[in-house]
C-alpha positions in Angstrom: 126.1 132.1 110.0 123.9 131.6 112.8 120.9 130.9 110.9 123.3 128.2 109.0 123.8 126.6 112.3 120.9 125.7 112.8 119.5 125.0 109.6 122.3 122.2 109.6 121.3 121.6 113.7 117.8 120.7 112.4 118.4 118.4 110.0 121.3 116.8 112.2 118.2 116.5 114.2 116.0 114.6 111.8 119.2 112.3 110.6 121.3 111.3 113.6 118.3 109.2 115.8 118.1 106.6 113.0 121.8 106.1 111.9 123.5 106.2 115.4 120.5 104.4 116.9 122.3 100.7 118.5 119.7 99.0 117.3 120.8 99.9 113.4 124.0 98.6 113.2 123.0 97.0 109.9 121.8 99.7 107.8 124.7 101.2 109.0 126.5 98.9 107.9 124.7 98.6 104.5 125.3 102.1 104.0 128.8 101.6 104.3 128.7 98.9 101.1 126.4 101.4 99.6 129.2 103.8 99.6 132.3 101.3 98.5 129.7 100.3 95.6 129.2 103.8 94.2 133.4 104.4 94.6 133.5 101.0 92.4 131.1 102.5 90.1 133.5 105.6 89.6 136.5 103.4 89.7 134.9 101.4 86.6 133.8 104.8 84.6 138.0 105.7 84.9 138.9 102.4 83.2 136.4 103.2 80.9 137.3 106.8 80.3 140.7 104.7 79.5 139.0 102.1 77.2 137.4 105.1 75.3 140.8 106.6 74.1 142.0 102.7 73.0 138.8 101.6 71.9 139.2 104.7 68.8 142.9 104.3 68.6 142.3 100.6 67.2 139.4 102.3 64.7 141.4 105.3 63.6 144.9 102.1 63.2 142.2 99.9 61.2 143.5 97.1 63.9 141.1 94.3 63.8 142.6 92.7 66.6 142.9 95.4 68.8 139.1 96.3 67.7 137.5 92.9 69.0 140.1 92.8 72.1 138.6 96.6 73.4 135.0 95.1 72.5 135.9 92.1 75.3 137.1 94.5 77.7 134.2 96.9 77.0 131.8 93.7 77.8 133.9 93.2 80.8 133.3 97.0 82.0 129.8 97.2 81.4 128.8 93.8 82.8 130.2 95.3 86.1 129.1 98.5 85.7 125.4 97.1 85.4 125.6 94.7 88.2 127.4 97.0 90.9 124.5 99.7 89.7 121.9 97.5 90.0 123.0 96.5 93.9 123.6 99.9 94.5 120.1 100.4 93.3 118.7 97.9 95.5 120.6 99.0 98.8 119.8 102.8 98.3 116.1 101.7 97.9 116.0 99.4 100.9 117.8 101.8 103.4 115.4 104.6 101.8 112.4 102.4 103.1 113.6 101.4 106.3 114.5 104.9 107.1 111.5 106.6 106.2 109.7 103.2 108.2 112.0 104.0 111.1 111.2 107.8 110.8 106.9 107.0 110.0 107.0 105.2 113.6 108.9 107.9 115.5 106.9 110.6 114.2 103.5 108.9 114.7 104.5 107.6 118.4 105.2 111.2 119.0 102.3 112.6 117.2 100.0 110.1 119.0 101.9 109.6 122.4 100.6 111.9 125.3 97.2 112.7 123.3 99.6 115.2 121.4 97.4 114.9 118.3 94.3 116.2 120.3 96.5 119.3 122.4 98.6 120.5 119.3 95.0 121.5 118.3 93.9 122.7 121.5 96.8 125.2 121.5 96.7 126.2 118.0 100.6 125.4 117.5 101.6 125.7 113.6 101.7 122.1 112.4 99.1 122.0 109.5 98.3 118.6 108.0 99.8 116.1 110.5 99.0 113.2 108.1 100.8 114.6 105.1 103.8 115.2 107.2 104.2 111.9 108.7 103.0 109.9 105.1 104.9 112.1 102.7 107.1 114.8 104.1 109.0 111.6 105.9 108.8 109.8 102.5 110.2 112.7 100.7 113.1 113.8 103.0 114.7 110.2 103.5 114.4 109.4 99.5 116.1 112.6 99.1 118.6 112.9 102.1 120.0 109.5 101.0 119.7 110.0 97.2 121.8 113.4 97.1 124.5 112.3 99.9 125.0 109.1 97.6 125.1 111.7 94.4 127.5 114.1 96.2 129.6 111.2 96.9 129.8 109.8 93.7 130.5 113.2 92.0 133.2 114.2 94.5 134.8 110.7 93.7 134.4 111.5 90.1 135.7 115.1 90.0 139.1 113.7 92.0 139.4 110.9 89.6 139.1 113.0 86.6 140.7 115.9 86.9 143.9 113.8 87.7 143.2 112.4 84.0 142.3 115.3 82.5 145.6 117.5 83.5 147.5 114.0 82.8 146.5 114.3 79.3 148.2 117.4 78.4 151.6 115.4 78.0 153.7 118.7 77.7 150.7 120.7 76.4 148.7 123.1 78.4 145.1 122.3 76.9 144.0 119.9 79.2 145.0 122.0 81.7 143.6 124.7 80.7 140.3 122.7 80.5 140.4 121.8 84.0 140.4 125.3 84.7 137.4 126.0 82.4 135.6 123.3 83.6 135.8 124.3 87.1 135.1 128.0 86.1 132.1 127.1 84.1 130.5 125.1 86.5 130.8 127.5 89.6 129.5 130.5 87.4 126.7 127.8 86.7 126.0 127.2 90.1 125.8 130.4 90.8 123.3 131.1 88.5 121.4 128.5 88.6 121.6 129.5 93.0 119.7 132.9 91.9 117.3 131.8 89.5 116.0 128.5 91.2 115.7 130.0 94.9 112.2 130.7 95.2 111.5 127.1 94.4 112.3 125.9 98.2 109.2 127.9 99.7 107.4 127.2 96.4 107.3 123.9 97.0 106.9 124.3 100.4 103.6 126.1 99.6 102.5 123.7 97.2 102.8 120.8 99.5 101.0 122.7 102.2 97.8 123.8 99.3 97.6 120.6 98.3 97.2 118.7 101.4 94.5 121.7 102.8 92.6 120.4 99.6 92.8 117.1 100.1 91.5 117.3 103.9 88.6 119.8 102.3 87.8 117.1 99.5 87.7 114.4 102.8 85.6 116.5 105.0 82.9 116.7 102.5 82.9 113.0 101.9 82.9 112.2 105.8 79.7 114.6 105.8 78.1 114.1 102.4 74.8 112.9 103.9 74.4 116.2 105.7 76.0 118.4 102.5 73.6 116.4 100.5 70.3 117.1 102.6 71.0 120.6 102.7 72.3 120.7 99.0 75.4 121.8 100.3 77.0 121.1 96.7 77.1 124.2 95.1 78.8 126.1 98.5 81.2 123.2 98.8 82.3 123.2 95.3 82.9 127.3 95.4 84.9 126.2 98.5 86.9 123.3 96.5 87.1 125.8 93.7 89.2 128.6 96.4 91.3 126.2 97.0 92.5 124.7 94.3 92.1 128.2 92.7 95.1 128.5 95.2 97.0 125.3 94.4 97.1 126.7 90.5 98.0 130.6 91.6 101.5 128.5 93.4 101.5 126.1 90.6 101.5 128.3 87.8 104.5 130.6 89.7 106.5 126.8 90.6 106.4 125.5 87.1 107.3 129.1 85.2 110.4 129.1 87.7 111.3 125.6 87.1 111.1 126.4 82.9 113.1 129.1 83.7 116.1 127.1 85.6 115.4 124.5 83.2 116.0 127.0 79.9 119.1 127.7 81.3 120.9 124.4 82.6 119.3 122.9 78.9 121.6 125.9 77.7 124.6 125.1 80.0 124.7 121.7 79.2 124.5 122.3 75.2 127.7 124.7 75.4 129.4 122.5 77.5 129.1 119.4 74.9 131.5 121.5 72.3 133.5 122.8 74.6 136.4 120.0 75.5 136.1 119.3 71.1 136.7 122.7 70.4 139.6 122.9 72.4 141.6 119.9 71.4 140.3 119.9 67.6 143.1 122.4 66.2 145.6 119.4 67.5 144.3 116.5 66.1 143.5 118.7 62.7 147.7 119.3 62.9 148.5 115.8 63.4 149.8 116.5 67.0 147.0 113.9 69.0 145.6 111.0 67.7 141.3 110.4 67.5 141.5 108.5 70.9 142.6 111.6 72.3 139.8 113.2 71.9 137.2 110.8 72.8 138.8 110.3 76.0 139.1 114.0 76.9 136.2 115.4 75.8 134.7 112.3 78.0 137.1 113.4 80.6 135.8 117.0 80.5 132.6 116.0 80.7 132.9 113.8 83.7 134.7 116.6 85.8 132.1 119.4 84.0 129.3 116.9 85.5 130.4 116.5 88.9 130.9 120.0 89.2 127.8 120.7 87.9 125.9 118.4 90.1 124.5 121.3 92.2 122.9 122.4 89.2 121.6 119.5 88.4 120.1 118.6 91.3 118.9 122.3 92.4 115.1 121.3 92.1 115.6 117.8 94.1 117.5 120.2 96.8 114.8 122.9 96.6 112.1 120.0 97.3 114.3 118.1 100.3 114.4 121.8 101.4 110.8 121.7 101.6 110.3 118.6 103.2 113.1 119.3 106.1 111.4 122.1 106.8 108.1 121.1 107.2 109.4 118.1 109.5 111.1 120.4 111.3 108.2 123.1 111.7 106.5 119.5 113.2 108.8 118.1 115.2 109.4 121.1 117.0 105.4 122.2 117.5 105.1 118.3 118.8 107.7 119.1 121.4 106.2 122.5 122.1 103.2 121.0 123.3 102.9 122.1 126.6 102.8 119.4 129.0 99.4 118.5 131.3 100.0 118.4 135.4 98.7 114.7 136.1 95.6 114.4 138.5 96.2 113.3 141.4 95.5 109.9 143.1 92.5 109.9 145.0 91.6 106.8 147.2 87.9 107.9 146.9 86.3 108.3 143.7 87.0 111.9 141.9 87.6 115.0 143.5 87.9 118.9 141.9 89.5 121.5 143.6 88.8 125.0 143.2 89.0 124.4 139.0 89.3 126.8 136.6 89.2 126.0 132.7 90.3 128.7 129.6 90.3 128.9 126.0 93.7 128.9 124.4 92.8 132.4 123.2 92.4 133.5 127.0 88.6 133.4 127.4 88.1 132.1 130.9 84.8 128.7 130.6 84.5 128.4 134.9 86.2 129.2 137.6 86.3 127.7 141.3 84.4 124.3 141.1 84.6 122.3 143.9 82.7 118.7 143.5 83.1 115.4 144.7 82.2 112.4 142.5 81.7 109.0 145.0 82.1 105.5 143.5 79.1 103.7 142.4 77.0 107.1 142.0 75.8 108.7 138.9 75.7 112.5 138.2 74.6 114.5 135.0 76.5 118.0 134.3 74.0 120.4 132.9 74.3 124.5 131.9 74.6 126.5 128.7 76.6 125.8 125.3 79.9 127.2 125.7 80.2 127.0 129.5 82.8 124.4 129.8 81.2 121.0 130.1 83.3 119.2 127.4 86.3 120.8 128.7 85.8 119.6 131.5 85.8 115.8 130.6 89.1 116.9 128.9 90.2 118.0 132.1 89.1 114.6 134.1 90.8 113.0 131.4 94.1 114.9 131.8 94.2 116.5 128.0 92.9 120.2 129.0 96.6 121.8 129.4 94.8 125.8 130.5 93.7 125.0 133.6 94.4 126.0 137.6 93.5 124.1 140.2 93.5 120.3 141.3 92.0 117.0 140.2 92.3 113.7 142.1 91.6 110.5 139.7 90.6 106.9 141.6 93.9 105.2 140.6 93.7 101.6 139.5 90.3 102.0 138.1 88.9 101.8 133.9 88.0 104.9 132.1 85.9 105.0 129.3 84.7 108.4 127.6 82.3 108.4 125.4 81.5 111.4 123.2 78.4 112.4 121.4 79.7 111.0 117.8 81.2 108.0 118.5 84.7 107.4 116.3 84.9 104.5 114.3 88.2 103.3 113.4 88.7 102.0 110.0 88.4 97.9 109.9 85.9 95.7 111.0 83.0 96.3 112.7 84.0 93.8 115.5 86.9 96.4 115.7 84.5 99.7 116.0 82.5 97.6 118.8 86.0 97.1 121.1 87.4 100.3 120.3 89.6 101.4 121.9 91.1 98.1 122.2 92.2 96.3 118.8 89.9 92.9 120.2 87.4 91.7 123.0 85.3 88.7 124.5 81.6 88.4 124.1 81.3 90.9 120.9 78.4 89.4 119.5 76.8 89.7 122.7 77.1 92.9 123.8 76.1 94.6 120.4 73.0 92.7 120.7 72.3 93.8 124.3 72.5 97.2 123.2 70.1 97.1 120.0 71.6 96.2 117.5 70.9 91.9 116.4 71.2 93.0 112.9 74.7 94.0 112.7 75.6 90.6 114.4 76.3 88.5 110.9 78.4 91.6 109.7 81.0 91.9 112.8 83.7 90.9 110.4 82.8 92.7 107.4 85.2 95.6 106.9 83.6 98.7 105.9 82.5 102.3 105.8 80.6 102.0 109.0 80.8 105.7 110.1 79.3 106.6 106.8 77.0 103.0 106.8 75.7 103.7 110.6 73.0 106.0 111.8 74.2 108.2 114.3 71.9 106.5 116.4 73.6 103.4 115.6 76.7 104.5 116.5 75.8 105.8 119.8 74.2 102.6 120.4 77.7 100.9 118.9 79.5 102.9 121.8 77.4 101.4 124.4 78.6 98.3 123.2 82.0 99.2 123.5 81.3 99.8 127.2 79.6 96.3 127.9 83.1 95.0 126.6 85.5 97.2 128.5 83.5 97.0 132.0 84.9 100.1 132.9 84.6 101.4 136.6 84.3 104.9 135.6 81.5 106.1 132.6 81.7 109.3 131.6 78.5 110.1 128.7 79.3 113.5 127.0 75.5 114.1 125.1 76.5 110.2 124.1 72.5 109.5 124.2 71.1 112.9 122.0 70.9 110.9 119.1 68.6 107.9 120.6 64.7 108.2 121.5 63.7 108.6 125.5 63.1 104.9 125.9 66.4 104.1 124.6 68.5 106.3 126.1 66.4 105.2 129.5 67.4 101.9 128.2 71.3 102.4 127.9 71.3 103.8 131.2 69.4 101.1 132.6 71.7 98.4 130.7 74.6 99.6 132.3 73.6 100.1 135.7 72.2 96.0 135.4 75.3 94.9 134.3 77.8 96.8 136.3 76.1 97.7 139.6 79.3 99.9 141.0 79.6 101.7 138.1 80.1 105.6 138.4 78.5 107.4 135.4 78.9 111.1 134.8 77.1 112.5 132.1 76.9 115.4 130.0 73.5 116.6 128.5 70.5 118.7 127.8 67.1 116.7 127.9 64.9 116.7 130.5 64.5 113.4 130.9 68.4 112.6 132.3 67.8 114.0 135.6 65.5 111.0 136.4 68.3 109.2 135.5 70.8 110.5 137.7 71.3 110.7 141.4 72.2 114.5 141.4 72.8 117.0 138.6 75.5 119.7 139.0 74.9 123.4 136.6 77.8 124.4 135.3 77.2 128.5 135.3 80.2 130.2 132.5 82.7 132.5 134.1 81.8 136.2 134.0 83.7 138.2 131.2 87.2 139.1 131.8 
């Protein structure tokens, strides 16, 4: 019971923000004509359970009359059926859209908001394949959520409606009563069936959705590094690492679809027996005279209404079993995005930057530094130098308020432009006007400032929208990031190896570039050659932390 609490919590959880939000008073109120559409829809299937029964009473009388009068009301029923299904149609798809739109944004602001992206990495917490989550798990649970509420209100409506005709039909007699009672005790013996041999299709699916998206990042990382796979001929190591994983997604497959032809051997079978069933047991009365052929059109149509709304879990058990799926992964998200343990703000510092007895760690406990103490003063430049693995990166993390392991203090300059540039640059899909402002979406003098840093050539192309991590040299990119700097005019530069890709004199250059156009720049940089100490005012050596 407790586990059922909050299984329905969670998905209270995922369904509540959008439909009680104030500002969704119309799909709330669409939903709400969704719903009266789908009780006309019912309404319409009992007049025509109705027409059925006079419609075969005219045949059986040879009334011509009769005949063409139930093929005018028959028009009449199905016109109406057809148009109130087609604008149910339309609604269901619209509010499934602005749901999963509504759902997209929340989940991305979330995912994104507070560098959440970057620290649910950093501290290892179990949400695998953010993307497929927030493009398909959202996709697949509002489809579903809506499609199945809208089903299980259609077939509740349905079962009330019928069984009230099928028990009227008995007019003294106790068949149709007794088919009520078969109908309802055939479909819960189905349910329950169907419960035990369909229920390892929720964490199948679940598994399958996870394999597949690990492939489809595997099958991405080799195309975002296919010019280092390809000089190393890479190919045949990559492809035995493809091969493993989808070696995987065909082990889960293979189990999925023999479980799904097993439920779907046996609901095939259900629903055959339960065709002859309602004819079977009104049959011996029309044989003796005692109902006429109406009769049994409209119960066995009747029977089969109530059979099918009772049946509906069965029906829908692999739809459930994939909603289950997709709940749970969005829940297994949303809650590692708010376990994301949250980063003490630096202080404000009315004098450049100041660290206070800092000490960084690993999320698996490993301890980088401990204890620095340093003082960064406006409008001075200092390179961070020591050994792989001691901490420097982290450290920018750190300045940057991401690193969320840390003791100590940091004061920030407050008021002041940030710009961090890393040693591969990242270039946003789009235009390469785009790349050159990022992280803004557009900027002044573009043209200019990737030509002050190198780069005249990629002038003409600025709007061209392209490849450009794959098209630039890494080179080019750093030189790119440069550029993005010139636009920003930032007061604070920090350089993390940003210049290892670029020859001595250009490196010299980039520094020399900045320090022209922004005098009071402060640059703090992270790197290894020997020529950036020339290029600094002071250099500060990191030393790692003695094991623990």
């Amino acid at each position: 019971m407790p586990d059922m609490r909050r299984k329905t919590g969670d998905v209270l959880d995922l369904v509540l923000p959008f439909w009680l939000a104030r500002e969704n008073r119309l799909p709330l109120l669409l939903l709400g004509i969704l719903v009266a559409l789908n009780l006309l829809v019912v309404w319409l299937y009992v007049l025509f359970n109705s027409w059925n029964r006079d419609f075969f009473d005219a045949l059986q009388l040879r009334d011509r009359d009769a005949f063409w009068h139930q093929i005018w009301i028959f028009s009449l029923i199905a016109a109406a059926i057809i148009a109130f299904s087609v604008a149910r149609q339309y609604l269901l798809q619209w509010l499934q859209f602005r749901w999963r739109e509504d759902m997209t944004a929340k989940f991305q602001n979330a995912w994104l908001g507070q560098s959440r992206h970057y620290r649910l990495q950093v501290q290892g917490l179990h949400a695998d394949n953010p993307d497929q989550r927030i493009a398909d798990d959202t996709r697949a649970f509002t489809q579903a959520s809506l499609k199945l509420a809208m089903d299980l209100l259609v077939n509740g409506a349905t079962l009330v409606s019928f069984i009230g005709i099928l028990w009227g039909l008995s007019r003294g007699s106790v068949v149709a009563g007794e088919l009520v009672w078969v109908a309802i005790a055939y479909a819960a013996v189905g349910s329950v069936l169907t419960y035990f041999i369909g229920r390892p299709l929720s964490p199948l699916n679940y598994e399958q959705e996870r394999l597949n998206a690990d492939f489809r990042f595997a099958l991405m990382r080799v195309r975002d590094n296919s010019q280092p796979v390809a000089v190393s001929q890479g190919e045949g190591a990559e492809g035995t690492r493809l091969g493993r994983r989808f070696a995987a997604i065909a082990g889960n497959w293979g189990e999925l679809i023999l479980r799904q032809a097993k439920l779907t051997a046996f609901t095939v079978f259900y629903a055959q027996i339960a065709a002859v069933v309602p004819v079977l047991a009104v049959a011996p009365a029309y044989l003796a005279g005692e109902i006429p052929l109406g009769a049994i059109f409209q119960t066995g149509n009747a029977f089969a209404q109530v059979y099918g709304a009772l049946s509906w879990f069965v029906n829908s058990f692999v739809a459930i079993a994939e909603w289950r799926a997709a709940t749970q992964r969005l829940t297994d998200f949303r809650k590692a995005l708010d376990d994301v343990k949250p980063v003490t703000p630096p202080a404000v510092s009315q004098r450049g930057i100041a660290v206070i007895d800092l000490s960084l760690a690993l999320p698996g406990g490993r301890t980088l530094f401990k204890g620095l103490n340093a003082q960064f003063d406006p409008g001075s430049s200092t390179l961070i130098t020591g050994p792989s693995g001691c901490g420097k990166s982290t450290l920018f993390s750190a300045l940057g308020g991401l690193w969320p392991i840390a003791q100590g203090a940091i004061a920030m300059p407050a008021g002041e432009t940030l710009l961090f540039l890393p040693q591969k640059p990242y270039m946003p899909l789009g235009t390469l006007a785009e790349a050159a402002v990022y992280p803004k979406v557009s900027g002044d003098a573009v043209a200019e400032a990737v030509e002050a840093v190198g780069l005249p050539r990629l002038v003409p192309h600025l709007q061209t929208v392209d490849d450009w991590a794959r098209i630039l040299s890494l080179g080019e990119q750093q030189r790119l990031a440069f550029a993005r700097a010139l636009v920003a005019k930032p007061g604070w530069l920090f350089l993390d190896e940003a210049t290892s890709s670029l020859d001595e004199a250009a490196e010299e250059a980039m520094y020399r570039l900045m320090r022209a156009r922004f005098p009071a720049i402060s640059i703090i940089s992270i790197g290894h050659r020997n020529t950036l100490p020339a290029l600094h005012e002071r250099v500060i050596a990191l030393k790692p932390s003695a094991a623990d």
